[in-house]
N, C-alpha and C positions, 0 to 999 in steps of 0.2 A: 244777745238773748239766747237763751240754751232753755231748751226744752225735752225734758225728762218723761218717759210712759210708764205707766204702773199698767204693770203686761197684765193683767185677770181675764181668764175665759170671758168672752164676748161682752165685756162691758173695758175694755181697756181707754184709760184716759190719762192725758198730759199735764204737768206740771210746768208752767212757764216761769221760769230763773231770770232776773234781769229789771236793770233798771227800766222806768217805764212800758214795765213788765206787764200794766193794767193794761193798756192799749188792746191786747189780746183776749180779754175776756168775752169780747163779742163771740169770738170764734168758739168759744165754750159750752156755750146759753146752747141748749138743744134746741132744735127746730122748732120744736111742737110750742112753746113757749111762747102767751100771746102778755103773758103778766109773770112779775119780779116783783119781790119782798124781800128788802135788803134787810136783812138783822146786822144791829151795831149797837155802838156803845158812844155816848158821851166821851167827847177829847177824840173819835177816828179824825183823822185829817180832813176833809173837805173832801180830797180828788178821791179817796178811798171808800168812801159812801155814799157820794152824790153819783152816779154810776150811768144815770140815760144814758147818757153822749155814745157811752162804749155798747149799749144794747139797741139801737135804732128800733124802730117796729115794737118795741116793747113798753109796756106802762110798767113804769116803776114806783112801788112805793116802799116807803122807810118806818120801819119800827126799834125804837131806842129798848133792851135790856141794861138792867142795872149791871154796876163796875163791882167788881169783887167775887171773890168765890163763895159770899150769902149769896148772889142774885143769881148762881149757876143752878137751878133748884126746882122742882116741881110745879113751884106757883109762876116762875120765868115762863116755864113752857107750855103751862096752861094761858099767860098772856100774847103770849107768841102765837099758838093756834087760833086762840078768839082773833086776834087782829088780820091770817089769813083768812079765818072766815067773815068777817069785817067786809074786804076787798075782793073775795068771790075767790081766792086763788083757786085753782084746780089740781087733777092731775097731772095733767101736762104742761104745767107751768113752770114756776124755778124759784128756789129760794136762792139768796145768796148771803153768804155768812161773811160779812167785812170788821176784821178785826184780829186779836190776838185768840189764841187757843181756847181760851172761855168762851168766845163767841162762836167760834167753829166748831165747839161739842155742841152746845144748845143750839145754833142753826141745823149742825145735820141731824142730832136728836128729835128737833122741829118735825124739818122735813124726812124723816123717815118713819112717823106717826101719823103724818098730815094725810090723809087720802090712802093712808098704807103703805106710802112711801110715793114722795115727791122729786124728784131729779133736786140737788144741791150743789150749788160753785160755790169754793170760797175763794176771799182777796185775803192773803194773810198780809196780818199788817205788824208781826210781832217774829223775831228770829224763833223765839220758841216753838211757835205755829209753823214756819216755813219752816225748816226743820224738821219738824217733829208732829204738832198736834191735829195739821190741819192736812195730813197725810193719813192716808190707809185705812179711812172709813170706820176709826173708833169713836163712836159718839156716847156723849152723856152727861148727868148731873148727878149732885152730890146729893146725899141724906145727910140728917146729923150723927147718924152711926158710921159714915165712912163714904172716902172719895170715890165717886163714879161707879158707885153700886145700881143703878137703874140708867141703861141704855141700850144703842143698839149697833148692829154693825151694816152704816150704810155705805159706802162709797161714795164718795162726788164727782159728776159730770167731769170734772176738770178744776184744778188749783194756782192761782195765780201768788205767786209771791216778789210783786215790785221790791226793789231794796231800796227804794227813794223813801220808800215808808219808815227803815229805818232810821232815818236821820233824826226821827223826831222822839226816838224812843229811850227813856233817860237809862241810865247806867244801868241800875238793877234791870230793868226788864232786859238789857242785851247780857248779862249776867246770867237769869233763867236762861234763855237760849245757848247760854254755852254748857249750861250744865247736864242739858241733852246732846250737844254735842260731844262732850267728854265722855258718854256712855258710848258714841259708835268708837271712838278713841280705842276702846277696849273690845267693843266689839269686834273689830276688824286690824286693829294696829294702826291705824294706816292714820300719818301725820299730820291732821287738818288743816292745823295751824300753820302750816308751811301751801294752805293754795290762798289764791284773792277770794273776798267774801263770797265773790259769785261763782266760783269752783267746790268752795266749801259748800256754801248751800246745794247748792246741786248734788256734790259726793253724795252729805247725806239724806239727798233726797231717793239718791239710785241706791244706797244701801236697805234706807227703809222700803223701795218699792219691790228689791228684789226677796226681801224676807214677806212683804205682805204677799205676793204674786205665790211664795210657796205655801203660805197657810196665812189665807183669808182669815178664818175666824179664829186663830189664836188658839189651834187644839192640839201644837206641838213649836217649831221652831221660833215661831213669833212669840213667844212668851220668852224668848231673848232679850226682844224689845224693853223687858220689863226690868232690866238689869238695873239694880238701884233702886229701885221704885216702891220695894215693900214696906222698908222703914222708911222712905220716903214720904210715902203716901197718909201713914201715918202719924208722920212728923206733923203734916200740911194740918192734919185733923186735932192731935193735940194741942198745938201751937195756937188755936184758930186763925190758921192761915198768917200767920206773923212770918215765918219763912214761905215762901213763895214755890211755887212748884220746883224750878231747875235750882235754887239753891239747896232747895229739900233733895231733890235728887242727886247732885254731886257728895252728898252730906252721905247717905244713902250708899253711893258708890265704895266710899272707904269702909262704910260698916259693911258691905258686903264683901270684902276682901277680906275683913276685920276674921267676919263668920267663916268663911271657906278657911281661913289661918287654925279657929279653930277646930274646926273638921278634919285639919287633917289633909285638906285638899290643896293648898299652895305653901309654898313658905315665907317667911316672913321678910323676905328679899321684894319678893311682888308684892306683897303688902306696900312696903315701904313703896314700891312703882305707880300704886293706886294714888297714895297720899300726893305721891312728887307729882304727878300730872294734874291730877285736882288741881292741889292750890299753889303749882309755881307754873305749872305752864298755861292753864285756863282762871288763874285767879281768883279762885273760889274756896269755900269754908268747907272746912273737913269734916267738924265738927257744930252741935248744933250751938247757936248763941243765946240761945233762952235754956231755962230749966226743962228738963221733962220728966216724968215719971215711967221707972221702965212699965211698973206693972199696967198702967195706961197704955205705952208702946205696944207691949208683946199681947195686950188684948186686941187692939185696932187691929195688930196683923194675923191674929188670927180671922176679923174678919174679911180681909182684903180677899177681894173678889178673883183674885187668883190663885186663892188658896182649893190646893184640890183635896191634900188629905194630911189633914195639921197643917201645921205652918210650913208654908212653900217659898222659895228662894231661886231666881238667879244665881246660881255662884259660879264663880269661877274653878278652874282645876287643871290636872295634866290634857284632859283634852279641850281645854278652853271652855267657856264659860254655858253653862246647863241650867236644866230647871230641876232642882231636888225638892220633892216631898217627903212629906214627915218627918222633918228638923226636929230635934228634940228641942224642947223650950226651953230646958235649962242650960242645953250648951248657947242657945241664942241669949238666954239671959246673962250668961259666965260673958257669952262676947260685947254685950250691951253695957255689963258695969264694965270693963276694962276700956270699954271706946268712950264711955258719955266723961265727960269732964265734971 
């Protein structure tokens, strides 16, 4: 079992790595805590939501949100809060988000609206989520003009990610999780695919916590994080959600090399090093597999909720990979007909 701290001034909590990895979660549930509202989803496993055993002393109940990224959405979390006030939860009680990254943004979106903000554990049951989603306190839900434009930045008590949960999770969904993993690939260098799954997940769980630990709220280094993510994000929204998050993202990744190639900023040696690690050593599409329209693209991303002034990018460069604002659109578009098939 290996366990990982996301260091933040006086609210510091761990990440437990490892098969029956859940066992631990009692240790997590804050003291004050006399009541638990598991948020989940239809198809979580049994041991991954059925949860008393692991909380003694505590009254646990279960509320189901809908599967998909229509049910990640404003009226989810207006059913979410009615069912905490349903069962009295308080403040000092505990939600717990059991599931994949969809359900770890609306649980901690939940509980960081609930009472003004509620303590929140998740059980991630998804590589994507351990990994990636159900780390560093970004929560939230979608509108129909764009991904994850209404949330908030709460932090959880503590994050559990069993890898027994993986056994049950079909191809694609281990897929999106690599496709957030192929972005610290670049972040850091450093050759994932050469540790056991439970060194992998951990790496990139101390990679994410030591970027979230230097900027919490995302108003400089953490916007790293977002490497891949803009055409990404948009892909998720034009597409309606027909490519899935981490394949939108690795997809995402070669267009942002694509971009910096023609900025100016790398050559087209590294280009080619984006592409080769995507799809030969993580197994994923470079390229998208449905149609898209650029002029729908290069609108989404102007609204992408990271945009600070015009269109804003991760990209890469001689000092390794930055956030550039106000990309000209039409070199984004120049790089957008030359990548789309």
């Amino acid at each position: 079992m290996r366990r990982v701290t996301v260091p933040l001034p006086d609210r510091s909590y761990e990440v437990v790595v490892g098969s029956g990895a859940v066992a631990a979660l009692g240790d997590l549930i804050p003291a004050s805590a006399q009541r638990a509202v598991v948020v989940t989803q239809p198809g979580i496993p049994s041991q991954f939501r059925e949860l008393a055993a692991y909380v003694p002393g505590v009254a646990v109940d279960v509320v189901e949100i809908g599967v998909g990224e229509v049910a990640k959405s404003l009226n989810t979390i207006q059913q979410v809060t009615q069912s905490f006030a349903g069962v009295g939860l308080t403040r000092n009680d505990v939600v717990i988000g059991a599931g994949g990254g969809m359900v770890t943004d609306v649980a901690g979106f939940a509980a960081a609206s609930w009472h003004r903000g509620t303590a929140v554990v998740h059980v991630s049951t998804s590589l994507l989520g351990m990994v990636d989603a159900a780390i560093g306190g970004k929560t939230g839900v979608n509108l129909p003009e764009g991904k994850n434009l209404v949330g908030a930045f709460w932090q959880p008590s503590g994050v559990v990610c069993d890898l027994a949960a993986l056994a049950t999770l079909p191809p694609r969904e281990m897929r999106c999780g690599l496709g957030e993993m192929a972005k610290y690939h670049f972040l850091t260098g450093d050759d994932l695919l050469a540790l056991d799954l439970d060194e992998r997940i951990a790496r990139c769980v101390e990679i994410k916590a030591e970027i979230v630990a230097a900027d919490e709220r995302e108003g400089g280094r953490r916007a790293l994080l977002n490497y891949g993510h803009t055409l990404a994000h948009a892909l998720e929204t034009a597409t309606d959600h027909d490519l899935a998050h981490g394949e939108a993202v690795a997809i995402g990744l070669v267009f942002a090399a694509e971009l910096a190639y023609e900025l100016g900023r790398i050559d087209a040696g590294r280009v080619d090093e984006h592409r080769a690690v995507v799809a030969r050593e993580y197994d994923l599409m470079t390229t998208p597999s449905v149609d898209v329209d650029i002029d729908e693209l290069v609108a989404l991303m102007h609204r992408d909720k990271k945009a600070i002034a015009g269109l804003t990018f991760a990209l890469d460069g001689s000092n390794g990979i930055e956030v550039v604002t106000g990309v000209d659109e039409q070199r984004v578009r120049s790089a957008l007909e030359r990548f789309l098939p």
